[in-house]
N, C-alpha and C positions, 0 to 999 in steps of 0.2 A: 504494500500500500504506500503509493507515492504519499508524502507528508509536505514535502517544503521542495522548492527548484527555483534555482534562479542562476543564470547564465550558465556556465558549464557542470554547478555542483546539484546534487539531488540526494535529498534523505528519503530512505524508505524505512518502515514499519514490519521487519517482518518475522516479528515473535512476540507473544506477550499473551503469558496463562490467563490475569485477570481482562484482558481484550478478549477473549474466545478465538487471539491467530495463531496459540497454537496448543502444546499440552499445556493443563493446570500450574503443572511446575514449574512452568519457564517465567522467569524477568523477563520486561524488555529486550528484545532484541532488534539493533538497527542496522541498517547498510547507508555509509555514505560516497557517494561515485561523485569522481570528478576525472575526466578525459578518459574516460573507458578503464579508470582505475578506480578498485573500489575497496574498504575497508569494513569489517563487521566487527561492529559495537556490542559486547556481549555475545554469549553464543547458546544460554537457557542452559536448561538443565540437562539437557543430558540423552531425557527422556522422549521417547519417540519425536526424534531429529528431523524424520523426512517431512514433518509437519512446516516444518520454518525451512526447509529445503524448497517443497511445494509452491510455498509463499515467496523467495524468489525466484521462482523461475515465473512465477504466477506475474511479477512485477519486467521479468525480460531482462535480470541480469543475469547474464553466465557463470556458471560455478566457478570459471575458470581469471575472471574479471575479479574475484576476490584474494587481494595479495597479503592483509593484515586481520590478523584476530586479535583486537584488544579486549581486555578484561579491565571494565571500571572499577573491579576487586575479586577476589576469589572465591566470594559464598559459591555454593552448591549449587543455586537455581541462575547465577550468572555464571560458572566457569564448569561445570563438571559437563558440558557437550565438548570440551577445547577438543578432546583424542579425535571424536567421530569427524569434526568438523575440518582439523588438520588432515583427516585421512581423505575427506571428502574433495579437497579443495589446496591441497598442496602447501598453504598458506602459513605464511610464518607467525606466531605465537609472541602475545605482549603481553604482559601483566607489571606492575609495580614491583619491584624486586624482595620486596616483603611478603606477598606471593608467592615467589619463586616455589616456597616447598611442598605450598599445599597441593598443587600442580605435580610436581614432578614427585612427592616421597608420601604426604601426610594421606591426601584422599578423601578426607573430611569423615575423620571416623566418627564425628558428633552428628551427622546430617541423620536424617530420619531412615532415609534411603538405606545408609550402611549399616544402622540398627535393625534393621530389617534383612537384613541378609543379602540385600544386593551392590555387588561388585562396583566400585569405579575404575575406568582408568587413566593411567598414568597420562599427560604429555608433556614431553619437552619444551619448554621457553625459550625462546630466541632472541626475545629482546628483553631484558629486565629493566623495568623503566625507572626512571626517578624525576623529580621535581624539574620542569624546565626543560625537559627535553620535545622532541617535534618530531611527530609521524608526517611522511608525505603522504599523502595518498594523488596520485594526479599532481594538478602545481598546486592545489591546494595543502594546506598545513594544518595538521590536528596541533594543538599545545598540551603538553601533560600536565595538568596544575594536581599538585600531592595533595588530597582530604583528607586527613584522618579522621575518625571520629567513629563513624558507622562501622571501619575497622581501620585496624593502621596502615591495610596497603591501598586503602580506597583511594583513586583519584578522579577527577573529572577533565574533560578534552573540550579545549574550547576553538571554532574553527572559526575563520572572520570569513563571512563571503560579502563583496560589495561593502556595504557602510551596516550591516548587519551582523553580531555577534551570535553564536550556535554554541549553546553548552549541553554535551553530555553529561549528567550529574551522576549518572551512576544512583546509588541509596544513598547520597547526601543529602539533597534538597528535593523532596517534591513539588506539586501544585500547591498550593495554596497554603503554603507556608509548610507544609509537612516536610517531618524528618524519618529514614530509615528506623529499624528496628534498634534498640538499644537495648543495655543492660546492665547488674553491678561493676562490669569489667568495662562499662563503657568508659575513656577519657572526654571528659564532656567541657573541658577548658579547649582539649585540643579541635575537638567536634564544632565548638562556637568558634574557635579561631578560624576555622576553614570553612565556617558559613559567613564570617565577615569578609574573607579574604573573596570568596563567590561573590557578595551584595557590592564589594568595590567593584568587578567588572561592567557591572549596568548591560546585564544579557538581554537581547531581545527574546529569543529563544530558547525553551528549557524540553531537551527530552531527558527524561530520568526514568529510574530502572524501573518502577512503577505508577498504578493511577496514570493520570488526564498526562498530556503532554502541552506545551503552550507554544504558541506560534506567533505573540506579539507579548508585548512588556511585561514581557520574565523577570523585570529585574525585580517587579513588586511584588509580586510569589515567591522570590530568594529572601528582598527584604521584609518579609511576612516574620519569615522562618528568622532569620536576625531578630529582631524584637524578640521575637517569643524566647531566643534562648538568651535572651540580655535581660528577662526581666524573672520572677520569682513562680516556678513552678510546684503546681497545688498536686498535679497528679499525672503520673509520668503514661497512662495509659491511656488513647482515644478514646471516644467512647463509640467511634464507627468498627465494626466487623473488619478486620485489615484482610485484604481477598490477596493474601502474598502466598508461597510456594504450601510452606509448612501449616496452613488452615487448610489447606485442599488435600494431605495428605491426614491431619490428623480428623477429619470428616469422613473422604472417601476412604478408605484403605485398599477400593480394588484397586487405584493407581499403581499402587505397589507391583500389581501385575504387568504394567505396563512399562513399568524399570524393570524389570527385570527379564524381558522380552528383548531387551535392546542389549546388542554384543557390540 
């Protein structure tokens, strides 16, 4: 699903459990193309793949057209498809270099998935990013700005097309001031520093790893989320139903069958 284009750059839309584009479990997942070169933003979970496969080819890019897989961080429902997706499409492998192990050693023995009895696999990293660094994709430039907070490899990629700013937030920043999942292990000085350090870009654009995506003045749904974490918190839990990976699996549990259908 085309989302945004404007001279040679194009976002597509094509994965996300709580959208129904593709399994329950997946984040967000995006493709950014610029001059027949193209980069996928997240890659879901894992779980039946060919779903967010279907959806691009549904949009007319070539498998073959995607040369980068960044991970806006390492949870489960954004990085444990990397193996299929690298196998599928040759592509080289980015993640924050904090990262690095969940990927290639740990596996995410906490996810629901691997308490359950099913398998993840490994992949290789290619590029271990850190603060300040620049994907190309085409001549366009992704920038890796470090987030920590939702976790410490979290970052977000902000691309400038025209007089227009495009932020990948990853679980940093939602719509409407919302933040990713948190908890006692949260660092939440480091969390507000990296929603201030977002609110100073003045984004027009926020696609984030879940809920609504915005397609004009993101900067006030960043600084939504700024205020709320600069001022005195009564209760650290929504009170809306969160439709993220781990309520679809702790509801449904035939999901489970469907990870574990996938080699």
């Amino acid at each position: 699903m085309k989302i945004f284009h404007c001279g040679g750059t194009s976002v597509y839309m094509v994965g996300g459990g709580g959208m129904g584009l593709s399994h329950p479990c997946d984040s967000h997942v995006y493709v950014i193309e610029n001059g027949g070169e193209a980069a996928m933003i997240d890659v879901g979970s894992g779980i039946a793949p060919e779903e967010i496969q279907a959806r691009v080819l549904e949009d007319g890019i070539p498998m073959s057209t995607i040369k980068t897989l960044i991970l806006t961080h390492s949870h489960w429902d954004h990085g444990r498809g990397a193996a299929w997706w690298v196998a599928a499409t040759g592509a080289r492998l980015a993640v924050h270099r904090l990262g690095v192990r969940t990927l290639q050693e740990q596996l995410w023995p906490s996810s629901h998935v691997q308490r359950h009895g099913v398998a993840s696999r490994r992949a290789r990293v290619d590029l271990p990013l850190e603060d300040g660094d620049s994907i190309e994709v085409g001549a366009l430039a992704l920038e890796v700005v470090h987030t920590p907070g939702h976790s410490d490899d979290s970052i977000s990629l902000l691309a400038r097309v025209d007089d227009r700013k495009l932020l990948f937030g990853g679980d940093t920043c939602f719509a409407e001031g919302g933040h990713g999942t948190v908890n006692a292990d949260t660092d939440f000085r480091a969390y507000r520093a990296s929603v201030r350090r977002l609110a100073a870009l003045k984004v027009d654009m926020l696609f984030p790893g879940h809920k609504q995506f915005v397609l004009s003045r993101a900067h006030a749904h960043v600084a939504m989320l700024d205020r709320r974490m600069s001022g005195s918190w009564t209760s650290m839990v929504d009170t809306r139903v969160p439709f993220f990976p781990t309520w679809w699996l702790e509801h449904d549990a035939s999901l489970y069958e469907d990870a574990a259908r996938v080699v």
